[in-house]
BAMARVEX-93326 format. One line per 3 residues: number of its first residue (from 1); their letters; for each residue x, y, z of C-alpha. Coordinates in steps of 0.1 Angstrom, whole numbers, plus 2048, in hexadecimal, padded with zeros to 3 digits. Layout:
NUM> A> X,Y,Z ~ ...
This chain:
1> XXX> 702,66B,722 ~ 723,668,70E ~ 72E,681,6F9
4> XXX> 740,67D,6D7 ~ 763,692,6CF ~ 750,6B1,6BE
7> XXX> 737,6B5,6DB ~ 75A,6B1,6F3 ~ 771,6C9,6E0
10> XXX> 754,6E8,6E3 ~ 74E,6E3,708 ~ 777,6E4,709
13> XXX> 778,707,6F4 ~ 761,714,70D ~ 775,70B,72B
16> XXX> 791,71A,721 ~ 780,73C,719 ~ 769,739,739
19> XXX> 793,733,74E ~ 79F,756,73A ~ 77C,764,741
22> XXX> 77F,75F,768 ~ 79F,766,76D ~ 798,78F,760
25> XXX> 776,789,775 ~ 789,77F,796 ~ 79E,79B,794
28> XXX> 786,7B4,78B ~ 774,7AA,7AD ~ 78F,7AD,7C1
31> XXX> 799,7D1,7B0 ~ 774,7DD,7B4 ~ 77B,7D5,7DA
34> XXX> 799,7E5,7D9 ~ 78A,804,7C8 ~ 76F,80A,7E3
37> XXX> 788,80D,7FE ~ 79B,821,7EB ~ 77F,83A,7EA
40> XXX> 779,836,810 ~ 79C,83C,818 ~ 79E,859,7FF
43> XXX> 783,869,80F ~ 78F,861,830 ~ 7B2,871,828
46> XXX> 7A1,892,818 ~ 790,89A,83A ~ 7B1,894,847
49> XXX> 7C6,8A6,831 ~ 7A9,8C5,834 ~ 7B3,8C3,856
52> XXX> 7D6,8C5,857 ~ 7D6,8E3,83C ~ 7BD,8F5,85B
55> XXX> 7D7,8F2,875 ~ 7F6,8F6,85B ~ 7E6,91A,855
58> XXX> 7E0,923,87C ~ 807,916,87F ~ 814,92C,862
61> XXX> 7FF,949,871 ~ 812,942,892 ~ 834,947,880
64> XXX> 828,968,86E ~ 820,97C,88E ~ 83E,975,89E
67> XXX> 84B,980,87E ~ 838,9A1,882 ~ 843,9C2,891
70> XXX> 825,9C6,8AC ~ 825,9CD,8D6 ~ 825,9A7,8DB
73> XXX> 841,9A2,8C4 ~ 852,9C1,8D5 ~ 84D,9B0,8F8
76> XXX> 858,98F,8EC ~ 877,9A2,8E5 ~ 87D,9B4,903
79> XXX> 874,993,91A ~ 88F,982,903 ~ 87A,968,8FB
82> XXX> 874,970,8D6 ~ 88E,958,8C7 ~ 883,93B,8DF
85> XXX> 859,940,8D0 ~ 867,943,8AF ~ 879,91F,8AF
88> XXX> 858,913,8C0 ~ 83E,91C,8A5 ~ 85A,91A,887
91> XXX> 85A,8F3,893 ~ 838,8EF,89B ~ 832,8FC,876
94> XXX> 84E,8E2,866 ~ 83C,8C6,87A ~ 818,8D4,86F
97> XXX> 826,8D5,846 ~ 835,8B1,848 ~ 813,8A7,854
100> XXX> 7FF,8B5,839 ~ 81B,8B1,81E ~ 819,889,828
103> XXX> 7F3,88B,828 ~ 7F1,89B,802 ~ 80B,87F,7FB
106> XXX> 7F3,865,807 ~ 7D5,876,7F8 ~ 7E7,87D,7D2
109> XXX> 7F3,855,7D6 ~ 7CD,847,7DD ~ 7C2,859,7BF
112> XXX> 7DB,84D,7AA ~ 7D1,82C,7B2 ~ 7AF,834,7AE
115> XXX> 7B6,840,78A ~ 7C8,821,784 ~ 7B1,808,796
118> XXX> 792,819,780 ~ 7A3,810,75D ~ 7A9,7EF,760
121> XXX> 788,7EA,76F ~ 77D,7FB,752 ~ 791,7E1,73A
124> XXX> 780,7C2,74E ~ 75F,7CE,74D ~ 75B,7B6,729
127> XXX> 765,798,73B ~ 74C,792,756 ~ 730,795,738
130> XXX> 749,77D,724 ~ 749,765,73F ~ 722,764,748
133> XXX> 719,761,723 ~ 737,745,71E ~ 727,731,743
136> XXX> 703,72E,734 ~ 712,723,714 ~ 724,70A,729
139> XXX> 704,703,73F ~ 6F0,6FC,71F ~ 706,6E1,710
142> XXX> 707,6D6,736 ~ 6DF,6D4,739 ~ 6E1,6C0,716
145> XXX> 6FB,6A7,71E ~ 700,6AC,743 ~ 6EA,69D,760
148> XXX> 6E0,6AE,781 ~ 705,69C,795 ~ 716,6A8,776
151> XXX> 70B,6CE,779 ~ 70F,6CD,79F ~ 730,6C1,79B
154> XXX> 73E,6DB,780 ~ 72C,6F9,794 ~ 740,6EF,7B5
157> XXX> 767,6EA,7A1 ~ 75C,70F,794 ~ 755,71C,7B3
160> XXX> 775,70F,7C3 ~ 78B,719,7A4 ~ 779,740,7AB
163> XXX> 781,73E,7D0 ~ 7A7,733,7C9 ~ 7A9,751,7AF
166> XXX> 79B,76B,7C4 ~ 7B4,761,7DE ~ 7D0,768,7C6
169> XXX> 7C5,786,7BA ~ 7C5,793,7DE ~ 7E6,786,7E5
172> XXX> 7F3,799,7C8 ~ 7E6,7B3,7D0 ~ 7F8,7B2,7F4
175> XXX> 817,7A5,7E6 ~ 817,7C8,7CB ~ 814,7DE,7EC
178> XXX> 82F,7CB,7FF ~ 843,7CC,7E2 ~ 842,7F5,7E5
181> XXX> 847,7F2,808 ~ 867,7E2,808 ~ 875,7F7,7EE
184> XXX> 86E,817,801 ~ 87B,808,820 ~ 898,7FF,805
187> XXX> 89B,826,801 ~ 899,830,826 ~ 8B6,819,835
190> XXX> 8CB,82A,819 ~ 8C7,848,821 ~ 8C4,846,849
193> XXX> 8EB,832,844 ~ 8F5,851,833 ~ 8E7,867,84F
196> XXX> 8FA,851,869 ~ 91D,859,854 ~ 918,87B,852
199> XXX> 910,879,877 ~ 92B,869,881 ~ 942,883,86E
202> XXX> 92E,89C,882 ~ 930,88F,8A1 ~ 959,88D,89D
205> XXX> 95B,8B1,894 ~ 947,8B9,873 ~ 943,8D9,866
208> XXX> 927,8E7,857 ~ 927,8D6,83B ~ 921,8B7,849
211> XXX> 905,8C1,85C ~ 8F4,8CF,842 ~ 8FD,8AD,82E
214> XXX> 8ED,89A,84D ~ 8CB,8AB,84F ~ 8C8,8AB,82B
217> XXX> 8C9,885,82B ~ 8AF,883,84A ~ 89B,89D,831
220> XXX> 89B,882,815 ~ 890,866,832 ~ 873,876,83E
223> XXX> 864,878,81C ~ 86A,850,817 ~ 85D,84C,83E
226> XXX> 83D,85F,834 ~ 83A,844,816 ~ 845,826,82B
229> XXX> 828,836,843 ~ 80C,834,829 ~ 818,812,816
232> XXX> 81A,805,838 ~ 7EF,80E,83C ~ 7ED,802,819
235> XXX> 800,7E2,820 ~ 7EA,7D9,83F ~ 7CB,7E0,82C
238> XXX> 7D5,7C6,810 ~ 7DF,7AE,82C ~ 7BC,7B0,840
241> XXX> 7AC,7A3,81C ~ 7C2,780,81F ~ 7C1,77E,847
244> XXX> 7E1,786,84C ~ 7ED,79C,86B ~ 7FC,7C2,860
247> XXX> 81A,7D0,869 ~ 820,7F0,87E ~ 833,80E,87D
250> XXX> 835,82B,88F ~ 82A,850,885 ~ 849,85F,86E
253> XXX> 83F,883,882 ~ 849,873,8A3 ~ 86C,861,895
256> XXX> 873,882,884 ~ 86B,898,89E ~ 88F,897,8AB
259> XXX> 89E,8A4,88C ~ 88D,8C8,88F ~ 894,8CB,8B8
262> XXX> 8B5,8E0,8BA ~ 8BD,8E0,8DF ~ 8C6,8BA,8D8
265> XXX> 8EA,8AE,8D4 ~ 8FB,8A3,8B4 ~ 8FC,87F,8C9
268> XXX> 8D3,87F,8CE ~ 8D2,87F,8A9 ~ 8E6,865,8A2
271> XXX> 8D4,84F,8B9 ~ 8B4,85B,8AA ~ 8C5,850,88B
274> XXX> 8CD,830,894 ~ 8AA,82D,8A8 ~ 896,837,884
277> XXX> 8AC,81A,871 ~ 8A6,800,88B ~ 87E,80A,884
280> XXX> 87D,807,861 ~ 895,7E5,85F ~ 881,7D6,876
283> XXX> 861,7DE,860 ~ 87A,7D2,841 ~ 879,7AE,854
286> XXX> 854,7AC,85B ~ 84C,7B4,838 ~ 864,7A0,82A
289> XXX> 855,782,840 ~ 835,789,835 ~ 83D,78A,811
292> XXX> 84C,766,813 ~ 82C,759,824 ~ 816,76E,805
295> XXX> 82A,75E,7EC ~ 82A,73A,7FA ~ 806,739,800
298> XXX> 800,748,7DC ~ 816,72E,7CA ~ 801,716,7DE
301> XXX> 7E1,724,7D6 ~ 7EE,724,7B1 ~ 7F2,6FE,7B2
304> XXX> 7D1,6F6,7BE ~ 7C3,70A,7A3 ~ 7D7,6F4,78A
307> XXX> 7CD,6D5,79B ~ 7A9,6DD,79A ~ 7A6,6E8,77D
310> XXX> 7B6,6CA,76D ~ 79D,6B9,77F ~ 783,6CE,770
313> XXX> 794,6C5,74E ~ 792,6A1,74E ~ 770,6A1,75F
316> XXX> 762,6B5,742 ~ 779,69E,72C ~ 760,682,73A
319> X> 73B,690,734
């Protein structure tokens, strides 16, 4: 049944609200998704970080009695192996606070993005009622002027347009984390290059001020490692929801490690240094890599939504 130019025009109204409609509708599925693991891996985290604060405790404790006039602390003395227990349990207590102070990092970051998540979700929660009042509007001009091919054939360019768009919302959504990624990663070569000057200077007969200048700039590195650790998690988890292999990275207690051992050499250092740089440049290039693929297969996922839905156009054009 042919339709005249008034009957055409409405049923073209309608499928431009119904695109705007979907687009906030795909997005708030894939954000819904994203919220849900965002609770797991809050909750996850908060047993961790509950953890961690147990055993940073016990390791401060450690440090106080040795800190204490009492007969162990006098026969620690007299053996002469007071100062030797001391640097044990003072680094055992540094390694036990960058654990937990990385953990609350990761825990104050999920619920950030928790917070954030949960308002837009609450500013698309209009549009998926918008979009199912707006499709039986559409359904009901189709069931006046439409036959059965004509309905099967609108549901199934619908269902592929959804698809397409859920698939870009992902791959934003992996793109934004990548984005992070690299620009912490940006932060740590920076300041891991400064290390290796003031280093070098040290190395050749620095004084203190250059090895104070040195371990201040590793200081400033472990805190971008312990973000580089967590976007790196987050990153993986965006790229398991578009079938894409993660990246690794090792533990930033392990590279860091080093940096609170004093019986090593000024020359152990620098190669830690320069072993803590190669790390995170090779992460840079994996990311990086990754990235270009996200971006590629998103431009191409945004053509075939343009395509179909030009099809879509002209096939409603010819109801």
């Amino acid at each position: 049944m042919k339709q005249n130019q008034g009957e055409k025009n409405i049923i073209e109204q309608i499928n431009i609200q119904i695109n705007n409609a979907k687009n906030e509708v795909a997005k708030k599925y894939v954000l819904e998704n994203k919220l849900n693991d965002l609770k797991k891996e809050l909750h996850k985290s908060e047993e961790e970080l509950n953890q961690l604060e147990s055993n940073l405790r016990k390791e401060k404790r450690d440090v106080d009695k040795l800190k204490t006039l009492s007969l162990s602390n006098l026969m620690s003395t007299v053996m002469g192996n007071k100062a030797e227990k001391m640097e044990k349990e003072e680094k055992e207590y540094i390694m036990a606070k960058i654990q937990y102070d990385s953990c609350q990092s990761r825990v104050s970051s999920i619920k950030s993005s928790i917070n954030d998540t949960t308002k837009i979700l609450n500013s698309l929660e209009k549009y998926e009622e918008e979009y199912a009042n707006l499709l039986k509007k559409k359904i009901e001009l189709i069931n006046i002027y439409g036959d059965e091919n004509t309905k099967n054939k609108i549901i199934d360019i619908e269902e592929k347009i959804d698809s397409y768009l859920k698939e870009i919302k992902e791959i934003n959504e992996s793109i934004s984390v990548g984005d992070s990624l690299i620009e912490e990663i940006a932060q740590a070569k920076k300041l891991l290059n400064s290390a290796k000057n003031w280093s070098t200077l040290d190395i050749l007969g620095g004084d203190l001020l250059s090895s104070m200048a040195k371990h201040s700039k590793i200081d400033e590195a472990q805190f971008h490692f312990s973000r580089i650790s967590n976007l790196t998690n987050s990153f993986n988890k965006e790229l398991r929801d578009v079938n894409i292999s993660g990246v690794g990275f090792s533990g930033t207690t392990k590279t860091f490690d080093i940096f609170f051992d004093n019986i090593f050499s000024d020359l152990s250092v620098d190669k830690h240094i320069n072993q803590s740089y190669d790390k995170v440049y090779n992460l840079e290039r994996s990311v990086e890599s990754i990235l270009r693929k996200l971006k590629s297969d998103k431009e191409k996922l945004n053509i075939e939504v343009t395509v179909t839905r030009n099809e879509y156009d002209e096939f409603i054009k010819n109801i």
